[in-house]
MILOPA-242249 format. One line per 10 residues: number of its first residue (from 1); for each residue x, y, z of N, C-alpha, C. Coordinates in steps of 0.05 Angstrom, whole numbers. Layout:
NUM	X Y Z X Y Z X Y Z  ... $
END
This chain:
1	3625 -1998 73 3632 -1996 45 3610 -2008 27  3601 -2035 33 3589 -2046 24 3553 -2023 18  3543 -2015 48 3519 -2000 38 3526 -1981 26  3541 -1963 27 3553 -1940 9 3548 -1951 -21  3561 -1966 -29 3549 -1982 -63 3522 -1990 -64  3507 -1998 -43 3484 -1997 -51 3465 -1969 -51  3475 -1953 -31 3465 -1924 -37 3468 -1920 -66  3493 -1917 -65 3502 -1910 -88 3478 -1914 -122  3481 -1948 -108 3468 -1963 -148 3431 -1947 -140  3421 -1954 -112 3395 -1937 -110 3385 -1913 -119 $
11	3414 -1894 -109 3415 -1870 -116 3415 -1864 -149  3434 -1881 -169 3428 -1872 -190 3406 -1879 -204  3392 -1907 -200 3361 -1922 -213 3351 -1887 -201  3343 -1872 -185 3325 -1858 -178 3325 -1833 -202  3359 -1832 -194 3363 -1807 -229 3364 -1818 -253  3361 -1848 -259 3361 -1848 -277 3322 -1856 -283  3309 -1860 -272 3272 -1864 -273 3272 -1834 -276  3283 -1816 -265 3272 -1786 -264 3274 -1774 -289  3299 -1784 -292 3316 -1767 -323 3298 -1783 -346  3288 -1810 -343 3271 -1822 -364 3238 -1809 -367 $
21	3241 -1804 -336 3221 -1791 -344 3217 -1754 -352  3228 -1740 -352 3234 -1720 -357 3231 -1723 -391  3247 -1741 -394 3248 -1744 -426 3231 -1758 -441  3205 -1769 -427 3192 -1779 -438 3167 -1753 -445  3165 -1730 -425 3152 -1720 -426 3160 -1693 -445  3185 -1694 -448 3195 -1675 -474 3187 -1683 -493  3193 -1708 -500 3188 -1717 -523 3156 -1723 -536  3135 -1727 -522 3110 -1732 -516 3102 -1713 -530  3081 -1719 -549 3067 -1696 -562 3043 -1684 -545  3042 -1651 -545 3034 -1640 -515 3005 -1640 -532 $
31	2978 -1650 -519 2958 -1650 -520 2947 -1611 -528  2927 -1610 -534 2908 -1587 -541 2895 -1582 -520  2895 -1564 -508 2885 -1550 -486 2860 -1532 -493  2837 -1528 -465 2818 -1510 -466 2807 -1506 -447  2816 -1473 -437 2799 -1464 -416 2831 -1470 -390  2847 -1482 -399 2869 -1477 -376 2874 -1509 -379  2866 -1531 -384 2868 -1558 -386 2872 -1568 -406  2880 -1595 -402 2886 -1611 -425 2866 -1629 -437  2859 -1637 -460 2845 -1653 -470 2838 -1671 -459  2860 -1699 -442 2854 -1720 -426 2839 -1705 -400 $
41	2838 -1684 -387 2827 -1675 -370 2798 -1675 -380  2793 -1662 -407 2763 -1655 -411 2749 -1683 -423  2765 -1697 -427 2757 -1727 -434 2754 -1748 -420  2765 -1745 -391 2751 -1759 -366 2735 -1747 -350  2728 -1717 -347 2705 -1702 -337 2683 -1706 -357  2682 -1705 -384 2659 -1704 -397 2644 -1743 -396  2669 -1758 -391 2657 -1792 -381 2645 -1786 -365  2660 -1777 -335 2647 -1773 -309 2619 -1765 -309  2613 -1745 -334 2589 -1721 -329 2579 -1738 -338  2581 -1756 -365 2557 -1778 -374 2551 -1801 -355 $
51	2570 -1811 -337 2561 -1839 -321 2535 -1825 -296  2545 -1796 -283 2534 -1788 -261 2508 -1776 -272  2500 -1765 -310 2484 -1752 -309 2482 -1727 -295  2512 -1716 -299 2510 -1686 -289 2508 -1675 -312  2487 -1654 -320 2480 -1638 -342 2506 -1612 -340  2506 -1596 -316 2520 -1572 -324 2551 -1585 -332  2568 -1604 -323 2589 -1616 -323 2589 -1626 -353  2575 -1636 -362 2569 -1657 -383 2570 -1630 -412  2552 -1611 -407 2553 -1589 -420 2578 -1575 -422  2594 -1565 -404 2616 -1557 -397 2636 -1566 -414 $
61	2641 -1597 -410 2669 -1616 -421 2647 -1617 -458  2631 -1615 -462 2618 -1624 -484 2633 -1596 -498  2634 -1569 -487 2638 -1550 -500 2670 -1549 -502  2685 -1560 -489 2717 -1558 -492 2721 -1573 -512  2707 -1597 -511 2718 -1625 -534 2709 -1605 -560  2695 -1600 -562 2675 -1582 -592 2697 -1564 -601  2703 -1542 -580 2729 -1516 -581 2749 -1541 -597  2761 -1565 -584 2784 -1566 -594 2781 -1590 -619  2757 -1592 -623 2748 -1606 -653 2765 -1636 -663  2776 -1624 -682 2784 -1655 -690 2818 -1653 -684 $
71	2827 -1637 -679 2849 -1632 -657 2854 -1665 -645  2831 -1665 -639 2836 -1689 -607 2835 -1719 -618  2824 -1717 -651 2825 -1750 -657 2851 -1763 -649  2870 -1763 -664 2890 -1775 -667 2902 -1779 -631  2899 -1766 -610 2895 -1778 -590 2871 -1785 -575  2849 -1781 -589 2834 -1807 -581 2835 -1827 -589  2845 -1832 -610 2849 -1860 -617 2881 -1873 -609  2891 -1864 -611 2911 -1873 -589 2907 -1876 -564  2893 -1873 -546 2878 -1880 -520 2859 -1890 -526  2840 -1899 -543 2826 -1913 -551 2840 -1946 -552 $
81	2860 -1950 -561 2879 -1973 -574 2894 -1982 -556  2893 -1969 -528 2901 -1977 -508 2892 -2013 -490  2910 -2025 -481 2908 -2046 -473 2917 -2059 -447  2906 -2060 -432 2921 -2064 -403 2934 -2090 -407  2959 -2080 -393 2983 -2108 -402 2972 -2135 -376  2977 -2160 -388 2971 -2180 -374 2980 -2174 -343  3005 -2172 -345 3014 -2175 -320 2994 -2156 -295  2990 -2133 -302 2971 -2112 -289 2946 -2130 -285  2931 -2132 -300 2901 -2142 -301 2913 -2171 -280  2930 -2189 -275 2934 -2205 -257 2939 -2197 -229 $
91	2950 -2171 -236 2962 -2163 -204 2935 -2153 -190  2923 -2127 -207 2896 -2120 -201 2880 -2141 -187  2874 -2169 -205 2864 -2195 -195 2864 -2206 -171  2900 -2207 -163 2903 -2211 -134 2906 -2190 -120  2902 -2172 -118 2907 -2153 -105 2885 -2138 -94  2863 -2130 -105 2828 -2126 -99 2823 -2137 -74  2818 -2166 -81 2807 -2179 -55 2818 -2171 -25  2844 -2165 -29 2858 -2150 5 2860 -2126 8  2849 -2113 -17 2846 -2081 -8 2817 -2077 3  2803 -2096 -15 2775 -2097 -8 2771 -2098 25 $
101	2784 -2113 28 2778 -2120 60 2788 -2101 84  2804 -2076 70 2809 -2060 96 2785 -2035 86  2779 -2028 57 2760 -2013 47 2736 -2027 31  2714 -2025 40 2695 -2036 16 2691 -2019 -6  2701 -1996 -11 2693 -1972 -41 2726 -1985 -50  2752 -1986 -36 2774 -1982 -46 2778 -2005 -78  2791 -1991 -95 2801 -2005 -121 2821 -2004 -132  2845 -2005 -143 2861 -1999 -157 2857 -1996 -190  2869 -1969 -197 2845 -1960 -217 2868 -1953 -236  2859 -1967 -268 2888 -1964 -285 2877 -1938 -291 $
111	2892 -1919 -297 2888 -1888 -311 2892 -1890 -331  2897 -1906 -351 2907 -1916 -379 2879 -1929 -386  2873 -1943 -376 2838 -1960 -379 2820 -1936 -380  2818 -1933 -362 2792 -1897 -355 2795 -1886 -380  2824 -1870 -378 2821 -1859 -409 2815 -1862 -435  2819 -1888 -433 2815 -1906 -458 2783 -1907 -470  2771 -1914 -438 2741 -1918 -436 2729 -1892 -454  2738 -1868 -436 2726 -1842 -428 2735 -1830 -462  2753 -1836 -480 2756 -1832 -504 2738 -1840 -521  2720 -1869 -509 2709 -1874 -536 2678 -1859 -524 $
121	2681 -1851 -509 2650 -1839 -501 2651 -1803 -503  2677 -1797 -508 2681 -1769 -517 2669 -1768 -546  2670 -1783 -570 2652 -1781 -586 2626 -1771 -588  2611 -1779 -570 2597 -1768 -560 2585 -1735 -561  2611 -1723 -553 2611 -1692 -545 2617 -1683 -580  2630 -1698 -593 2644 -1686 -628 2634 -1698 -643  2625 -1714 -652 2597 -1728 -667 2618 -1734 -696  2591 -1704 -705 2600 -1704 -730 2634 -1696 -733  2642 -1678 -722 2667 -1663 -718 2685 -1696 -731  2681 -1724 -720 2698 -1739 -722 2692 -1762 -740 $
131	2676 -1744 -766 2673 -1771 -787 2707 -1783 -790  2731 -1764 -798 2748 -1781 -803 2765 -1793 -790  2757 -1806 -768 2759 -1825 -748 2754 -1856 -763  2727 -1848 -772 2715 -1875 -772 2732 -1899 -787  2757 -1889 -802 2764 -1916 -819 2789 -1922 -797  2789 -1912 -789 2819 -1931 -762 2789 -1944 -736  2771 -1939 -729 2751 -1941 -714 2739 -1969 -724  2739 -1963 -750 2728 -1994 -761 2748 -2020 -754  2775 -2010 -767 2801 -2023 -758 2806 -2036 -742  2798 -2020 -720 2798 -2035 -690 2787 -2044 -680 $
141	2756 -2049 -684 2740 -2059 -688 2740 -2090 -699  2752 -2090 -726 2754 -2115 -732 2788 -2131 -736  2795 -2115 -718 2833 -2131 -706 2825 -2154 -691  2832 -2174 -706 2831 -2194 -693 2839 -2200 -661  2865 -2183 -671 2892 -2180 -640 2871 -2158 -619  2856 -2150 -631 2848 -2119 -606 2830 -2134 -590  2838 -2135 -561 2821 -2133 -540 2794 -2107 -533  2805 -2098 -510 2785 -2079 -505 2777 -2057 -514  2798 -2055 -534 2802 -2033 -552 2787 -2033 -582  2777 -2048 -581 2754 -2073 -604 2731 -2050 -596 $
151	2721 -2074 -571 2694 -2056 -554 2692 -2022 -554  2710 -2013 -554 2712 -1982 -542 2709 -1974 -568  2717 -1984 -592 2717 -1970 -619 2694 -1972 -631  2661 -1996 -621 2644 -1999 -632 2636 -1986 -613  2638 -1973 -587 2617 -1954 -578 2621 -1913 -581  2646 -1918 -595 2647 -1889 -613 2637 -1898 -635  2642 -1913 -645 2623 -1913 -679 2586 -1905 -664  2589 -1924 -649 2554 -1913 -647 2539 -1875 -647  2569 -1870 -641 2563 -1839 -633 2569 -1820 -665  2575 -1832 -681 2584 -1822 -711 2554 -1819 -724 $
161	2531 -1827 -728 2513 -1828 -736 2506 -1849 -758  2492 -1849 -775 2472 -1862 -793 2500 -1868 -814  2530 -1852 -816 2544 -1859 -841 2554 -1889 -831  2556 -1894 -801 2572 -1915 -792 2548 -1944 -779  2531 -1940 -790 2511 -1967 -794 2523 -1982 -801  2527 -1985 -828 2537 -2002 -850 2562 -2019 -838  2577 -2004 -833 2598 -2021 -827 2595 -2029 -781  2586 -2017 -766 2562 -2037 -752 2548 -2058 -758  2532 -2060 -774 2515 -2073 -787 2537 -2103 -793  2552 -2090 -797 2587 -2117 -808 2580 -2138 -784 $
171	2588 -2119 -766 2603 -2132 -731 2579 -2148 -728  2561 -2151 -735 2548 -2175 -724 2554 -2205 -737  2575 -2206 -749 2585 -2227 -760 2612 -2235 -752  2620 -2209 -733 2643 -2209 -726 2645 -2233 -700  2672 -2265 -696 2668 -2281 -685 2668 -2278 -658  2675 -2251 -650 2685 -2242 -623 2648 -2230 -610  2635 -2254 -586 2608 -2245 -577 2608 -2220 -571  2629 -2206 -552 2631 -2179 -543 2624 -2159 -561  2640 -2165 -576 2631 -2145 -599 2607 -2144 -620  2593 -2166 -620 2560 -2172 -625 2551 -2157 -613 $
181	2551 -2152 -580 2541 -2146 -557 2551 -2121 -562  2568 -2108 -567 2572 -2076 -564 2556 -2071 -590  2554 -2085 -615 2545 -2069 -635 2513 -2063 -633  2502 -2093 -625 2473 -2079 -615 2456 -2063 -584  2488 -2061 -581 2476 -2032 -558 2480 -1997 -576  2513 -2006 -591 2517 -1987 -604 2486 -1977 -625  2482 -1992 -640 2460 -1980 -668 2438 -1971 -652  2433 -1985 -622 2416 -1966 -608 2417 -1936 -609  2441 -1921 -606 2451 -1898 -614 2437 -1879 -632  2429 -1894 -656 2435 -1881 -669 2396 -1880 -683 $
191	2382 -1881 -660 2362 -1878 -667 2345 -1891 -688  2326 -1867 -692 2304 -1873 -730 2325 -1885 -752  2346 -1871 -744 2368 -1882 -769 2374 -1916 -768  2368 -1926 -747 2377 -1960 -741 2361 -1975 -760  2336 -1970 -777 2322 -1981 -780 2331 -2008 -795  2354 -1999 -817 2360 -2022 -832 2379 -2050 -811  2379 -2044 -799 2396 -2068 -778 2381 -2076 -769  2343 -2073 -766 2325 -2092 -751 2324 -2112 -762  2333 -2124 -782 2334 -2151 -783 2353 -2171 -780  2374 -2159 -773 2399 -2162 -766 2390 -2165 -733 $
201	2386 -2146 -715 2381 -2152 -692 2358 -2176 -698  2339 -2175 -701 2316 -2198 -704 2334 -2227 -704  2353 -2229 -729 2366 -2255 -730 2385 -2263 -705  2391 -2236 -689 2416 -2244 -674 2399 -2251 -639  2374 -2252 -649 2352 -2266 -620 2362 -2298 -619  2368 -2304 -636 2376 -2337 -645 2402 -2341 -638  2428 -2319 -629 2447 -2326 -623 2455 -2343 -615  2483 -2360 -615 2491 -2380 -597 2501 -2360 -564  2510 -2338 -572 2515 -2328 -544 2490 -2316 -532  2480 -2326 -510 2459 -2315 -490 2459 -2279 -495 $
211	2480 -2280 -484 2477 -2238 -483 2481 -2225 -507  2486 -2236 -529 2485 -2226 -551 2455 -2228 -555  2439 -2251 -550 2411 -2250 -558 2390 -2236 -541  2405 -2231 -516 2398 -2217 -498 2392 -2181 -501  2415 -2180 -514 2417 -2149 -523 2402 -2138 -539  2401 -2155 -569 2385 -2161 -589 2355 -2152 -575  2347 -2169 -556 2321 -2167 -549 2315 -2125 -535  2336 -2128 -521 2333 -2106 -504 2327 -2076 -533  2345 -2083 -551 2351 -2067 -576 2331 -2058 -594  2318 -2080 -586 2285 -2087 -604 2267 -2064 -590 $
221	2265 -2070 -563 2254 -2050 -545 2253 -2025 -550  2278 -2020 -551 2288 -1987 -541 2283 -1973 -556  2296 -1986 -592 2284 -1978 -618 2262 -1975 -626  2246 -1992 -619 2212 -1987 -633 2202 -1984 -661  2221 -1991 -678 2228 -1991 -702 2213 -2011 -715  2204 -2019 -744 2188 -2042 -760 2174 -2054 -732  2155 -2042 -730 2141 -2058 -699 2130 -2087 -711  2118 -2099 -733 2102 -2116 -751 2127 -2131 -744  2148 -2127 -752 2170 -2148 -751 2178 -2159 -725  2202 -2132 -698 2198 -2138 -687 2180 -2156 -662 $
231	2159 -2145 -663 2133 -2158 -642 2130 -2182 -656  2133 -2189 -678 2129 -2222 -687 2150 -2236 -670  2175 -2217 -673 2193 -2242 -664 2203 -2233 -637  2189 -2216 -627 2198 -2216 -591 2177 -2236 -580  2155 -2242 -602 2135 -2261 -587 2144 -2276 -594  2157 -2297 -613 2173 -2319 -615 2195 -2325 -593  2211 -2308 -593 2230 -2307 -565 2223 -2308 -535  2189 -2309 -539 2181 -2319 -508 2184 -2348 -508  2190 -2363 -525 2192 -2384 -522 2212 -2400 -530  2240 -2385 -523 2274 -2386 -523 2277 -2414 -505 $
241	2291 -2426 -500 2299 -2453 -471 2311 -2429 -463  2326 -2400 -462 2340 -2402 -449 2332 -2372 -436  2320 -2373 -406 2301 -2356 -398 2314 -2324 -392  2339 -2313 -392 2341 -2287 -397 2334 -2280 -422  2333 -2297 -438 2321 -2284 -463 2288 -2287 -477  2287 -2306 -458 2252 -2299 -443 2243 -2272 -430  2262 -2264 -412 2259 -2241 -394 2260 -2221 -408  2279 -2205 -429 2281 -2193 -444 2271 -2183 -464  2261 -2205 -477 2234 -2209 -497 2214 -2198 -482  2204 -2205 -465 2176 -2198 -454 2183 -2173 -439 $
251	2208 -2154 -429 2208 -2130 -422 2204 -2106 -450  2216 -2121 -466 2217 -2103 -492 2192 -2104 -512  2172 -2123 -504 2160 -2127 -515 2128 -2095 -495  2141 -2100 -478 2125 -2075 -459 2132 -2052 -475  2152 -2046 -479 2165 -2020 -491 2146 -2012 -516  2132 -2030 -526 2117 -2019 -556 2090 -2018 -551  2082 -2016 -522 2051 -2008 -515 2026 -2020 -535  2010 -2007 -533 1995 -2023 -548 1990 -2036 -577  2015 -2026 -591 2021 -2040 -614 2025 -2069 -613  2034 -2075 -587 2042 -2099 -583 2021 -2123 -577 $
261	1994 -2109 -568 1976 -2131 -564 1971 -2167 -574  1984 -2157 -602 1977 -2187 -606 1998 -2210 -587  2013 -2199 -581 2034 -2216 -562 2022 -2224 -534  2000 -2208 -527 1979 -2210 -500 1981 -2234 -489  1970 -2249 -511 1965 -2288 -498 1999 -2305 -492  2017 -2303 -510 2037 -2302 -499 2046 -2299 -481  2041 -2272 -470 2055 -2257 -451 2045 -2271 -423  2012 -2272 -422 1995 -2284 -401 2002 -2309 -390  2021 -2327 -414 2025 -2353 -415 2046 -2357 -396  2061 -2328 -395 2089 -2335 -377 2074 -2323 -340 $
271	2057 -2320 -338 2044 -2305 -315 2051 -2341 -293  2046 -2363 -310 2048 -2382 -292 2077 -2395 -288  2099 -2381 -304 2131 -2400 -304 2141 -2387 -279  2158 -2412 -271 2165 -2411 -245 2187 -2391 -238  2196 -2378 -256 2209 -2359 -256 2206 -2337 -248  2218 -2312 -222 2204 -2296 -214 2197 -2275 -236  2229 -2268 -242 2234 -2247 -260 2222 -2242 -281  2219 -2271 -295 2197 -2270 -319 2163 -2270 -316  2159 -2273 -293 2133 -2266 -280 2129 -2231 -278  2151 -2228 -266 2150 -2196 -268 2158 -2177 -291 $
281	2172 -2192 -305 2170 -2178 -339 2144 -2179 -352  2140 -2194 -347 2109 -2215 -372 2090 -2190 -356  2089 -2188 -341 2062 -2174 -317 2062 -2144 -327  2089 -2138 -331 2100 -2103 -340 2086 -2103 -364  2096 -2113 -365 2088 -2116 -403 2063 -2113 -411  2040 -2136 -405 2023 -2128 -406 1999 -2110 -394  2012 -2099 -368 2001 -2066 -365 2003 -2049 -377  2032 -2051 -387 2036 -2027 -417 2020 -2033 -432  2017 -2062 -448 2003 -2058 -470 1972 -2051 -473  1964 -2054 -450 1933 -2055 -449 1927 -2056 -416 $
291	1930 -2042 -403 1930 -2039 -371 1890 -2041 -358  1877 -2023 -382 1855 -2027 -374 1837 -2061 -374  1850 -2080 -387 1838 -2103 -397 1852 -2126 -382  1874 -2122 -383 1889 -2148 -370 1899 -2148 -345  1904 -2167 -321 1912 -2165 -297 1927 -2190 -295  1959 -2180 -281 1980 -2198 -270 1973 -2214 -253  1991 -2231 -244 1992 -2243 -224 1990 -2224 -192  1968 -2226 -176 1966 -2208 -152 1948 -2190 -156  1944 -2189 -180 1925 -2161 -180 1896 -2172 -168  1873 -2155 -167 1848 -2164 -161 1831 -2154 -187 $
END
């Protein structure tokens, strides 16, 4: 008698998870479809195609997100604003290390996170399509309360173009480092148009957070922007205390070729710190800038 009641209470939790879920999916506003799929489909294939660098894939999901235009904001940003609940991100925690050990690839993988990710990099594919995004994008951005959902919103702004500088340009004041750190990878984005934030990156070489000054440096690089300015102060930043941002400086400082020469004796200066890495930045560097004249450490 007794297992009979527990069949029983089992048996209904089962119809009643089923029936919740049935009804959650009635009620659920049904995504925009293209090509036979749903939006979240073409919004984790078009991530996938950007992390792997698959062009035909990448092209493909780039052309569904475009078909279904601004359709898809209002659930990208709701999967954008997504937040993995504590308790998960703990279980995940303990739970890794012993899956690890019967699989070394195996993970437990939130599908709520992915999407989340893979939303703010769908921007990407709709650009312009999603200027009117940007004032909930800013929003979340500067929510005090927003976790990861902060980060994900400053790397779709990067993908909006030259209108969403300005308020980028903000986030580097913002107290949260991560988001220092996303904004100057973000304005990377956004090309010739970054120009007015080089001094904004310039000041944020001085950070109190390492990888914010870190990034800053890398930013300086990639951009190539006010070279007079930058190269003054990536050659100042060879002489940081705090040596990834030594390392950084002197890789980015390669990136501007021979504009960069006057930084030469600098650069030569790190050829003797005991550091490998910065031995082998400083060495890059000055092959870029002048390969015919100067020789690294090892050369003959």
């Amino acid at each position: 008698m007794r297992k009979r009641r527990i069949y029983l209470v089992v048996l209904l939790l089962a119809v009643a998870v089923v029936v919740g879920l049935i009804l959650a999916g009635a009620f659920r506003e049904r995504e925009p479809e293209y090509g036979g799929k749903r939006l979240s489909e073409w919004v984790v294939r078009h991530s996938r195609a950007l992390n792997a660098n698959s062009v035909r894939d990448k092209l493909e999901a780039a052309e569904a997100l475009s078909h279904i235009g601004t359709n898809a904001i209002p659930f990208l940003l709701r999967w954008i604003r997504y937040e993995q609940p504590s308790w998960k991100t703990h279980l995940y925690r303990s739970i890794h290390p012993i899956i690890k050990r019967v699989g070394a690839s195996w993970q437990l993988t939130d599908n709520n996170e992915s999407r989340a990710i893979a939303s703010a990099n769908a921007f990407h594919a709709l650009r312009l399509e999603t200027k009117a995004a940007m004032p909930d994008l800013i929003q979340i951005m500067n929510d005090p309360k927003a976790g990861s959902s902060a980060t994900r919103s400053v790397v779709a702004l990067g993908f909006l173009g030259k209108d969403a500088l300005p308020f980028l340009m903000m986030g580097f004041t913002n107290r949260e480092p991560r988001i220092r750190v996303g904004v100057a990878g973000a304005i990377v984005l956004l090309g010739k148009d970054a120009g007015p934030a080089i001094p904004l990156l310039i000041r944020s070489l001085n950070d109190d957070c390492e990888v914010v000054a870190d990034r800053a440096a890398s930013a300086l690089g990639e951009l190539k922007l006010k070279p007079d300015l930058a190269i003054a102060a990536l050659t100042k930043g060879l002489q940081d205390p705090r040596i990834r941002v030594r390392q950084h400086a002197a890789r980015a400082l390669g990136e501007f070729g021979p504009e960069a020469s006057p930084a030469l004796p600098a650069l030569m200066n790190s050829f003797q710190n005991p550091d490998f890495t910065l031995r082998k930045q400083a060495t890059n560097a000055v092959r870029k800038i002048d390969s015919g004249r100067w020789k690294g450490p090892g050369d003959k």
